[in-house]
C-alpha positions as CSV (number, residue, x, y, z in Angstrom):
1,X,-27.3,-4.0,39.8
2,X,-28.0,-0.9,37.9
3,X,-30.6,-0.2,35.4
4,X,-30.3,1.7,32.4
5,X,-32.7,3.4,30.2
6,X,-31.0,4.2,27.3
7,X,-28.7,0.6,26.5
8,X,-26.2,2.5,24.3
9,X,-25.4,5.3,26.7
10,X,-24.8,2.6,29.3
11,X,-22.3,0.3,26.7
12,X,-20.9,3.3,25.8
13,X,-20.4,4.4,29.8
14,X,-18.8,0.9,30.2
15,X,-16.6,0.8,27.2
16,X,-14.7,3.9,27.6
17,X,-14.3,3.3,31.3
18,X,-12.8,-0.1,29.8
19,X,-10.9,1.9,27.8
20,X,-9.1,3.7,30.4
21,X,-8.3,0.7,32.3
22,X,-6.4,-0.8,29.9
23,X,-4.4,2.1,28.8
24,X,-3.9,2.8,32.6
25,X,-2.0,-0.6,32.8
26,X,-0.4,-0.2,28.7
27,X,1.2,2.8,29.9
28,X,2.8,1.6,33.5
29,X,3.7,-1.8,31.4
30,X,5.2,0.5,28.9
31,X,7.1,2.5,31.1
32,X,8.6,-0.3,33.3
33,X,9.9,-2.2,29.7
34,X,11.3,1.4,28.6
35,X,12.9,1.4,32.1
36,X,14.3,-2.0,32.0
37,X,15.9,-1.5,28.5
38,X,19.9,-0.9,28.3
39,X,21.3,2.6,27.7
40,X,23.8,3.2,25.3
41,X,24.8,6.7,26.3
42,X,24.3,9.1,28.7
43,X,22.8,12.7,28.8
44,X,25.5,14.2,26.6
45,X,24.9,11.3,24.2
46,X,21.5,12.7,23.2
47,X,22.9,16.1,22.4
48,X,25.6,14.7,20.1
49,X,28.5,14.4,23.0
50,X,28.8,10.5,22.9
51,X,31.0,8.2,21.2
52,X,30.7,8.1,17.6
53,X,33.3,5.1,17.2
54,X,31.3,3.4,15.1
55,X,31.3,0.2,17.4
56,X,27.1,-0.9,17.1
57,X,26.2,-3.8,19.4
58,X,23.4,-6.4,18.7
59,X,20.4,-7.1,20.4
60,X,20.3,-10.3,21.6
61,X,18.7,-12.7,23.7
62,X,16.4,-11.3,26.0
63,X,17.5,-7.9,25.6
64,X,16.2,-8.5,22.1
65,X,12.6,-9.6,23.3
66,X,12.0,-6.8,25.5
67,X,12.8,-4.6,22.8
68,X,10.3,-6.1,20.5
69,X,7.9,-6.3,23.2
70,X,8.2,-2.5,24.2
71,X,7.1,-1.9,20.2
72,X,4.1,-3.7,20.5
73,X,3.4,-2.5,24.1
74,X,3.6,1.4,22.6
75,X,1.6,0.2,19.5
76,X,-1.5,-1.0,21.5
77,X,-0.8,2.1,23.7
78,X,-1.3,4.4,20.9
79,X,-4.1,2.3,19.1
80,X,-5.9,2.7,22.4
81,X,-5.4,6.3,22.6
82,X,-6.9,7.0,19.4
83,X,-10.0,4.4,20.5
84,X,-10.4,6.8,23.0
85,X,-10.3,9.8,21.5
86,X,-12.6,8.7,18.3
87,X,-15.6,7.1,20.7
C-alpha cells in the first residue's frame, strides 16, 4: 500500500494510467472489428480502379452489427484520446 502526500497528484497518477488501459484494449478491440469487417474491393479499388457498376449491397444481419459496433468502438477511442490529451 502506498502513501501519498499530495491526494490529487496521486488520482491524477491513477486516472491517466486508467486512461491508457482502456484505450490500450479500445484500440486492439477496434482493430480486430475493422479486421473482421467485409471488403468490397481490393487495392486498386481505393485508387478509383474498381467496379463502378453501380450494384450497392446491404448490410445486414450481423455484418450490420459489427459495423455499428466498430462506430461506437472508434467513437470511445477517440473520446478517450482527447481525455488524455486534455488531463
Amino acid at each position: 500500500m502506498s502513501y501519498c502526500a499530495n491526494l490529487s497528484i496521486c488520482y491524477t497518477s491513477s486516472y491517466k494510467e486508467m486512461l491508457s488501459y482502456i484505450q490500450i484494449i479500445l484500440a486492439i478491440v477496434l482493430g480486430a472489428l475493422i479486421l473482421i469487417q467485409h471488403s468490397e474491393g481490393s487495392l486498386g479499388a481505393a485508387f478509383g480502379g474498381g467496379e463502378m457498376g453501380g450494384a450497392s449491397r446491404t448490410r445486414r444481419g450481423p455484418e450490420l452489427w459489427i459495423f455499428r459496433i466498430t462506430i461506437v468502438i472508434a467513437c470511445l477511442f477517440v473520446a478517450s484520446t482527447l481525455l488524455n490529451l486534455l488531463y
